[in-house]
C-alpha positions in Angstrom: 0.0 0.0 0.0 3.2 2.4 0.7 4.1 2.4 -3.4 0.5 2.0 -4.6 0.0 5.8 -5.2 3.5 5.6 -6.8 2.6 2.8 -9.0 -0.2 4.6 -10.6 2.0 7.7 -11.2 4.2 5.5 -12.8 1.5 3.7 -14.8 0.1 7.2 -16.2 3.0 8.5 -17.1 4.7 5.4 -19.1 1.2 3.8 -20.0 2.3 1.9 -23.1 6.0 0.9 -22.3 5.2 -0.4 -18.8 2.2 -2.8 -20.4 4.5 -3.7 -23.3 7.4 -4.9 -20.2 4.7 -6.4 -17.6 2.9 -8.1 -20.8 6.1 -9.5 -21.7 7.5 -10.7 -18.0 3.9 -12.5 -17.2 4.4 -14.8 -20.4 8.0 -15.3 -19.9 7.6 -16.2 -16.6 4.4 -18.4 -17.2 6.7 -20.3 -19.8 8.2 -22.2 -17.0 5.7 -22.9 -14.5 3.1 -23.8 -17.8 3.1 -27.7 -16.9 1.7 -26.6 -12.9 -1.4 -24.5 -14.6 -4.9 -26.1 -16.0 -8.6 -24.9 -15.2 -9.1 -27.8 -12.9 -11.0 -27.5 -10.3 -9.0 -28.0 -7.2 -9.5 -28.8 -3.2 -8.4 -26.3 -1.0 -5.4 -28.4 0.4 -4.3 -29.2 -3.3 -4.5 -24.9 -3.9 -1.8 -24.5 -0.9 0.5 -27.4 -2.6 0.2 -25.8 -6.0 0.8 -22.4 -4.6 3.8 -23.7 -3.5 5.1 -25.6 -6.5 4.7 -22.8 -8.5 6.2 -20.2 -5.9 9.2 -22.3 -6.0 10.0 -22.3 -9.9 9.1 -18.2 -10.4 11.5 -17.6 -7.0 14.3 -19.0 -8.9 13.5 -17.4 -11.6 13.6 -14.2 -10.3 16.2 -14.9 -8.3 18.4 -15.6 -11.4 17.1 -11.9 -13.0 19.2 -10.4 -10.1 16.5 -10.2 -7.4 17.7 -10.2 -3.7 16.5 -13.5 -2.3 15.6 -12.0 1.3 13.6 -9.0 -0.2 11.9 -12.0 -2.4 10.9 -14.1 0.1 9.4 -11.5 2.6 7.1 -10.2 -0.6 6.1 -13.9 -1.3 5.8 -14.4 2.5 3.0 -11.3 2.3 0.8 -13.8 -0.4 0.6 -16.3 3.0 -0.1 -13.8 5.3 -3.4 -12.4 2.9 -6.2 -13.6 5.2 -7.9 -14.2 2.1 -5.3 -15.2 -0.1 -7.4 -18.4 -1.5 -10.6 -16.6 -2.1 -11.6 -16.4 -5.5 -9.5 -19.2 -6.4 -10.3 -23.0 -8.1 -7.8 -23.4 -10.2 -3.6 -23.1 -10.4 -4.7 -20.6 -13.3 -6.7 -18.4 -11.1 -4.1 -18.4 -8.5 -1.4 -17.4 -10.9 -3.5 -14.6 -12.6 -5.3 -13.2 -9.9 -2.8 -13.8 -6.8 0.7 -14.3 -8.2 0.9 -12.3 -11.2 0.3 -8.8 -9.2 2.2 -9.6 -6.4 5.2 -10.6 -9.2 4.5 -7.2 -11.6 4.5 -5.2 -7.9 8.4 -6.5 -7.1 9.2 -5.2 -10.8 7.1 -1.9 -10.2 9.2 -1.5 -6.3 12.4 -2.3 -8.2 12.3 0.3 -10.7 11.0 2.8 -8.1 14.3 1.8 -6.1 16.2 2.1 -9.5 14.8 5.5 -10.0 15.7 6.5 -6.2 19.3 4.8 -6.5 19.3 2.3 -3.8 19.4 -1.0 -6.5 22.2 -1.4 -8.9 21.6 -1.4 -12.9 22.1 -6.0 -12.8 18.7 -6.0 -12.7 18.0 -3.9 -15.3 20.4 -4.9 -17.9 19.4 -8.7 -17.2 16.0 -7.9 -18.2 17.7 -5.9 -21.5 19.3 -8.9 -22.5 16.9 -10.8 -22.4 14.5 -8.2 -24.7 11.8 -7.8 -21.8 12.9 -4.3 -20.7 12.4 -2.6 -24.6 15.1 0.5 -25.0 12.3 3.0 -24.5 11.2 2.4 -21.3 15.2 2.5 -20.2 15.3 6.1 -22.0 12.5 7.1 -19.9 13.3 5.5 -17.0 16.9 7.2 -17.1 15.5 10.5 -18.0 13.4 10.2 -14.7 16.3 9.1 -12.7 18.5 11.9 -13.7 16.0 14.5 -13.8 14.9 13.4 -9.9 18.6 13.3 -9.1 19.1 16.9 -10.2 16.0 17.8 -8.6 15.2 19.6 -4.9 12.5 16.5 -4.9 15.9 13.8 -4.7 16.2 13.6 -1.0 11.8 13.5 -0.4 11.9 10.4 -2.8 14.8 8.7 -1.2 13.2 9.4 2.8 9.6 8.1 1.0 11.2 4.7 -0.8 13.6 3.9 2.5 11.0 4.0 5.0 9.3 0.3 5.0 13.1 -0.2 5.8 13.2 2.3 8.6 10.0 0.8 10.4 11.7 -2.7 9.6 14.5 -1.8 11.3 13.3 0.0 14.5 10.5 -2.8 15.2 12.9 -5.8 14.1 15.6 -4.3 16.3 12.8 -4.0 19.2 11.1 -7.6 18.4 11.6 -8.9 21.9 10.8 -5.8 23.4 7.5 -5.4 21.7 6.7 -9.4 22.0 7.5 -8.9 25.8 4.5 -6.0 25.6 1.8 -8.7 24.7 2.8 -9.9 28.4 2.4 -6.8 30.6 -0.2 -6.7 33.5 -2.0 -3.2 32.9 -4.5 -4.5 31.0 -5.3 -1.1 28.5 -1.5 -1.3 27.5 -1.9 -5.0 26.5 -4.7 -4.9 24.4 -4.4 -1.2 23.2 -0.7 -1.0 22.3 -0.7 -4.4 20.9 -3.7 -3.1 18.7 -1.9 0.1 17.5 1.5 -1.8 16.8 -0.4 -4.4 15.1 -1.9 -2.1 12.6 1.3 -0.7 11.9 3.4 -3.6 11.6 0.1 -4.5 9.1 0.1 -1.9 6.9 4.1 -2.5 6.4 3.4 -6.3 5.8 6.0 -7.2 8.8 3.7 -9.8 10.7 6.3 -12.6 9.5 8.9 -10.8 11.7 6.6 -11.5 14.6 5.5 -14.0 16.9 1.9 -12.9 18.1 1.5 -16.0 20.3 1.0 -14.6 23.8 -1.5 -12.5 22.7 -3.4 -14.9 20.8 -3.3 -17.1 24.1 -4.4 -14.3 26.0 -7.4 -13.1 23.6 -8.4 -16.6 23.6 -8.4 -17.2 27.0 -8.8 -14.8 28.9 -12.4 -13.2 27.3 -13.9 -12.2 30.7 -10.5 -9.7 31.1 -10.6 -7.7 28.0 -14.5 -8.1 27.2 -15.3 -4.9 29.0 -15.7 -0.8 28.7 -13.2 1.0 28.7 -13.2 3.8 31.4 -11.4 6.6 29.4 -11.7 6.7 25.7 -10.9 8.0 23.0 -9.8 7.6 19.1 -5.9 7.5 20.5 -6.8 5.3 23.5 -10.0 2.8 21.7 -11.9 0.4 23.6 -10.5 -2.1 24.9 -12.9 -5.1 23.5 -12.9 -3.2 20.3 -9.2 -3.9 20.3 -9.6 -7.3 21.4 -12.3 -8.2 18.7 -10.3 -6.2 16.0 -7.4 -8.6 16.7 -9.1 -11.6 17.2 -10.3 -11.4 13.7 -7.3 -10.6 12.3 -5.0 -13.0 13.9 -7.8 -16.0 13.4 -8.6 -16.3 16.7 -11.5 -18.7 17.0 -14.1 -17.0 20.0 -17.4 -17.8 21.4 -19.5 -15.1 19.2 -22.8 -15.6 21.4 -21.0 -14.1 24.0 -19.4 -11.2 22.0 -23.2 -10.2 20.4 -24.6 -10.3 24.2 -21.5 -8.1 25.5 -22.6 -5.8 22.5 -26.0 -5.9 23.4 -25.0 -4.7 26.5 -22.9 -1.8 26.0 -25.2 -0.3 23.4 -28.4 -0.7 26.3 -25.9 1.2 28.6 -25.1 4.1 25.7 -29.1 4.4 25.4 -29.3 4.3 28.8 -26.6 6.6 30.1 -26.7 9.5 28.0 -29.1 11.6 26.3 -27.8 12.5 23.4 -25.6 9.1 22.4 -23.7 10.9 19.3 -22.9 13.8 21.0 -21.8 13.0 24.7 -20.3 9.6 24.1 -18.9 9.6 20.0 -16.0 7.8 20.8 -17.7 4.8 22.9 -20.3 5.0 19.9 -17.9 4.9 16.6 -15.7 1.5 18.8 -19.1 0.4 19.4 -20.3 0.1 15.4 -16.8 -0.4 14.5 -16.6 -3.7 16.7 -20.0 -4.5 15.1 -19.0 -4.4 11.6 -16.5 -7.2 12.5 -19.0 -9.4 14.7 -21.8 -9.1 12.3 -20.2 -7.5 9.0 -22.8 -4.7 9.2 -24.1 -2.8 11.2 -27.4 -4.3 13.1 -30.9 -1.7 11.8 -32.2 -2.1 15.8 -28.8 -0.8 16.8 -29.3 2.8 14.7 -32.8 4.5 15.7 -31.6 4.9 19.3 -28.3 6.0 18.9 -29.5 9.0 16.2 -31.4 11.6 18.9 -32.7 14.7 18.3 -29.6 16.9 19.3 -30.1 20.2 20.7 -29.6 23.3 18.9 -27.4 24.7 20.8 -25.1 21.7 20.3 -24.3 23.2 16.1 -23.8 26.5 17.8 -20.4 27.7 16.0 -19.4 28.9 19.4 -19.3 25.5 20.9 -18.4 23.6 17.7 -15.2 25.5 17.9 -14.4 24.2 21.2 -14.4 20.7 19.9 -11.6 18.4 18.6 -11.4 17.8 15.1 -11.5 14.7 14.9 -14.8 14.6 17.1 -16.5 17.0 14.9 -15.5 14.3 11.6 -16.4 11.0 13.3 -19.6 12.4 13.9 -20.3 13.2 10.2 -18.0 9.7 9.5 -20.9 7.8 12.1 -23.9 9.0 10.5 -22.3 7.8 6.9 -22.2 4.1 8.3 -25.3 4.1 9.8 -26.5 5.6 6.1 -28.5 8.1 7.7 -26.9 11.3 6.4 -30.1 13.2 6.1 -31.0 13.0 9.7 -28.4 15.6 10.2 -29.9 19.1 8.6 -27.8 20.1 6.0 -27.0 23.9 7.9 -25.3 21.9 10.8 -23.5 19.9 8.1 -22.1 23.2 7.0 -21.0 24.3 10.5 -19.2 21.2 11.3 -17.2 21.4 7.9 -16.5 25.2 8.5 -15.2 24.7 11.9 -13.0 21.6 10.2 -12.0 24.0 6.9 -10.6 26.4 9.4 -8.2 24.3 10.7 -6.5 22.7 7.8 -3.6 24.5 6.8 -0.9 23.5 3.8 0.9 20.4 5.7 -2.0 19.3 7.8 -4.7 20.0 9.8 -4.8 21.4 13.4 -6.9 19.5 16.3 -7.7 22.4 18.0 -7.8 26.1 16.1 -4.6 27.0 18.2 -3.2 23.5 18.2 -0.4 22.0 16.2 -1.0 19.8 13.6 -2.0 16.0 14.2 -1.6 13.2 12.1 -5.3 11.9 13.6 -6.9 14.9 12.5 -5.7 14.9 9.6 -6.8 11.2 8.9 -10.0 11.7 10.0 -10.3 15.1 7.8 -9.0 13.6 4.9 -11.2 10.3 5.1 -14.9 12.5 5.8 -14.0 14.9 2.6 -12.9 11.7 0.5 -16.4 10.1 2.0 -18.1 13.5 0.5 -16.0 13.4 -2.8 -15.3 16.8 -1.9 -11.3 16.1 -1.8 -10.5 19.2 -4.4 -10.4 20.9 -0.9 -6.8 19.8 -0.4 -5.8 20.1 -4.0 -3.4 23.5 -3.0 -2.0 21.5 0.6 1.3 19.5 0.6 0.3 17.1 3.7 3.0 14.3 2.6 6.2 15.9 4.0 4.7 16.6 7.3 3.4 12.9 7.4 6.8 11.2 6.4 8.9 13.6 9.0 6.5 12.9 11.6 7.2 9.1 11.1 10.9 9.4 11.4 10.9 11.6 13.7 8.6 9.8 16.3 10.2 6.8 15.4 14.0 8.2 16.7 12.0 8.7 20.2 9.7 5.6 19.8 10.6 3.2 23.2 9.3 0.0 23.4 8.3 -0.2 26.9 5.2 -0.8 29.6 5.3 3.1 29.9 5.4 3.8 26.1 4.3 7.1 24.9 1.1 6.7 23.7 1.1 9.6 21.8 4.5 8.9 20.2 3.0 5.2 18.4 -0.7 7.0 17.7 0.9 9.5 15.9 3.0 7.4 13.9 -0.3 5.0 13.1 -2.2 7.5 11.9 0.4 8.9 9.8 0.6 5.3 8.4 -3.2 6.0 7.8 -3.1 9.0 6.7 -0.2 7.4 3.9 -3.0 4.3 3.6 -5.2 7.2 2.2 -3.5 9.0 -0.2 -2.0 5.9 -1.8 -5.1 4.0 -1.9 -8.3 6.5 -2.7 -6.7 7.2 -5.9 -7.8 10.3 -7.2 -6.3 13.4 -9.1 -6.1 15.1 -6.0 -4.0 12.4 -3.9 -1.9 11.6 -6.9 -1.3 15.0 -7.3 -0.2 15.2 -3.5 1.9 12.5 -3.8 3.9 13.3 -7.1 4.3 17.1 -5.9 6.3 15.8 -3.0 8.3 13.1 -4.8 8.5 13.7 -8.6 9.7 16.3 -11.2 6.9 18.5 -12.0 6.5 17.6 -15.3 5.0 14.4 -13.9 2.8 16.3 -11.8 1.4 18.6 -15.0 0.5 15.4 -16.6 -1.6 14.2 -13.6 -3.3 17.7 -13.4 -3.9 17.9 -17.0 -6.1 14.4 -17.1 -10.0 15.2 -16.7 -10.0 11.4 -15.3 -7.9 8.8 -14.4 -8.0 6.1 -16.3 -8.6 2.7 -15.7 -5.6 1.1 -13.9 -5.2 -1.7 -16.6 -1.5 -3.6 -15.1 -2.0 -5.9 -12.6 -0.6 -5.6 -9.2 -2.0 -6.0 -5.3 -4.5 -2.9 -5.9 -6.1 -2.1 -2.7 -9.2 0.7 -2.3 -10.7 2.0 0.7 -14.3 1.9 1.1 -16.3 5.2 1.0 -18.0 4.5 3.6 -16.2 2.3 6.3 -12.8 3.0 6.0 -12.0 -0.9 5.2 -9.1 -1.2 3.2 -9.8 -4.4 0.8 -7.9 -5.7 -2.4 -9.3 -5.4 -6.0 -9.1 -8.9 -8.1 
């Protein structure tokens, strides 16, 4: 998800050499594995032998183009780690077109963003010359970019952009009994809610191979009473705490007892109901972990839960007076909760107005502000970016620059970053929602976030092009192409 947006630059800006090379490496490389594909139907179990059979012949392969066997493996590792890496899939030829064939044309697409940045040597490239599957054109090209980057103020930005999967690697690889010793503390917040924040990280890099998550698979499992409970303070840098425990439960295929989850759910929306007048308003936090645990539970959000939660607010709530005295993000998770309950016309379309006002006058060129005297904050930013790209109304950002902010908030946070019971909280938030706010921009896919992207990282001749489009095109090479829903926020691959 980190090159995606890069990809797509790419793709629009060398349309017709990059299909002639990626048309031209699929059927050389399906040349040798041809005797491992049919249209047979196959069992499950046969899929996971085939997968690997065919795995095996394309990593050598590769391997003998030049490719670094380490970075090879971890990028075939990420196929195994793809919850639903079988879905879709009956035969060896589906599994080569629709799973191995875009994670095999995304290592090319990495390697000649690493050859443009200068952190791979030309083997690779002139292999592929002389064997006539990299044409002379797209080298020209390919050089021209390189050189004009290199000359360019936009040199350094590419290389801190392209080097920092590596930089997370590192600090969390460096730290992996420290964080694997975090899954084991007593305070019971810390457990679940760090271990849910570094999760997401070490997701979004594609690092859970790196890890053992054992103990807190044991302890989700377990120990459901514990974690199955409010959480006293909360908010969208500390979540609930059985919000955190479901979210990983699902994602580390934890088998749980799901009667029990749906009646603990049942029970913290009769106490929302119950407790506070206005549910929205005085508890939105509770209220988004609440429909975001029961998207997972139930994959949609149950129609009994909604009429209660939506109450009449008072007026004097949408006064601009007290709007202003709200966080950000507050102000866009309640415009983001009534989108996933589908009931935006219950809020009138004046207070609509305020709310986005307030929001407008806190975004600035490299971010947006949490409070109006605040500094800027990678989680209002996300949540900013996600409500306007939820109202297609993301031509509001087309004059910011967020990305340079983003990526020196990363590496910055990341030089402080301590794995420890006592971690700074606000330290691994920021850095997550940074990694969101990069999830966004890469995956939503529109002029505007291209735009951001390339005006940070390319020549601006690339960025002209990108303007100049009235659409983008359909993305027509194959790779992992990921797109976040309008709606929910889920980020879920393309076939």
């Amino acid at each position: 998800m980190l090159y995606q947006g890069l990809f797509r630059i790419l793709d629009l800006s060398f349309f017709e050499q990059f299909k002639a090379f990626f048309d031209g490496i699929d059927t050389y490389l399906q040349r040798s594995i041809s005797n491992l594909l049919s249209e047979n139907i196959l069992k499950e179990i046969e899929i996971l032998h085939i997968s690997a059979d065919i795995l095996n012949v394309l990593t050598n392969d590769l391997i003998k183009l030049g490719i670094d066997p380490q970075y090879l493996s971890g990028k075939i590792q990420e196929l195994y780690f793809e919850s639903k890496y079988k879905e879709n899939i009956n035969t060896s030829m589906d599994l080569f077109k629709l799973k191995i064939i875009p994670i095999i044309n995304e290592i090319f697409f990495e390697i000649f963003i690493f050859y443009i940045g200068g952190i791979v040597d030309t083997s690779i490239i002139l292999n592929l010359k002389e064997l006539n599957l990299l044409h002379l054109d797209l080298i020209i090209k390919l050089n021209k970019l390189k050189e004009d980057l290199h000359e360019s103020d936009k040199f350094e930005n590419f290389q801190k952009y392209i080097r920092l999967k590596d930089k997370v690697c590192g600090k969390f690889c460096e730290n992996k009994i420290n964080i694997e010793r975090l899954e084991d503390v007593d305070n019971l917040e810390v457990k679940l809610q760090l271990n849910y924040l570094i999760y997401r990280i070490i997701d979004f890099f594609k690092l859970q191979n790196n890890f053992n998550f054992s103990h807190i698979i044991t302890f989700i499992k377990d120990n459901m009473d514990n974690w199955l409970i409010g959480t006293p303070i909360v908010s969208l840098t500390n979540p609930e705490i059985y919000y955190c425990g479901i979210f990983l439960a699902n994602e580390l295929n934890i088998d749980l007892d799901q009667q029990k989850i749906q009646k603990f759910l049942d029970n913290i929306y009769n106490s929302i109901i119950e407790e506070t007048y206005t549910p929205l308003i005085e508890e939105t936090d509770q209220v988004y972990y609440f429909l975001k645990a029961c998207e997972i539970v139930y994959d949609h959000i149950e129609p009994s839960y909604v009429q209660k939660l939506i109450k009449e607010e008072e007026e004097e709530f949408y006064d601009i007076d007290n709007l202003k005295l709200m966080e950000t993000s507050k102000l866009a998770v309640i415009l983001k909760i009534y989108s996933l309950l589908e009931l935006p016309e219950k809020l009138e379309i004046k207070n609509i107005e305020k709310i986005l006002a307030v929001i407008k006058e806190r975004i600035n060129n490299n971010g947006v502000k949490q409070f109006p005297d605040g500094s800027i904050s990678s989680e209002a930013t996300y949540y900013t970016l996600f409500i306007h790209y939820m109202r297609n109304s993301l031509k509001t950002f087309e004059n910011t620059n967020f990305i340079e902010n983003i990526i020196q908030k990363i590496y910055r946070n990341l030089s402080f970053l301590k794995f420890e019971e006592d971690i700074n909280f606000d330290l691994i938030s920021e850095i997550f929602y940074s990694c969101e706010n990069l999830k966004l921009l890469n995956c939503i896919e529109t002029k505007e976030t291209l735009s951001q992207l390339s005006k940070y990282l390319f020549p601006d001749y690339i960025t002209d092009k990108i303007d100049k489009l009235d659409s983008l095109p359909k993305n027509n090479i194959k790779y992992r192409y990921f797109k976040i829903d309008r709606i929910t926020g889920h980020t879920k691959e393309i076939l």
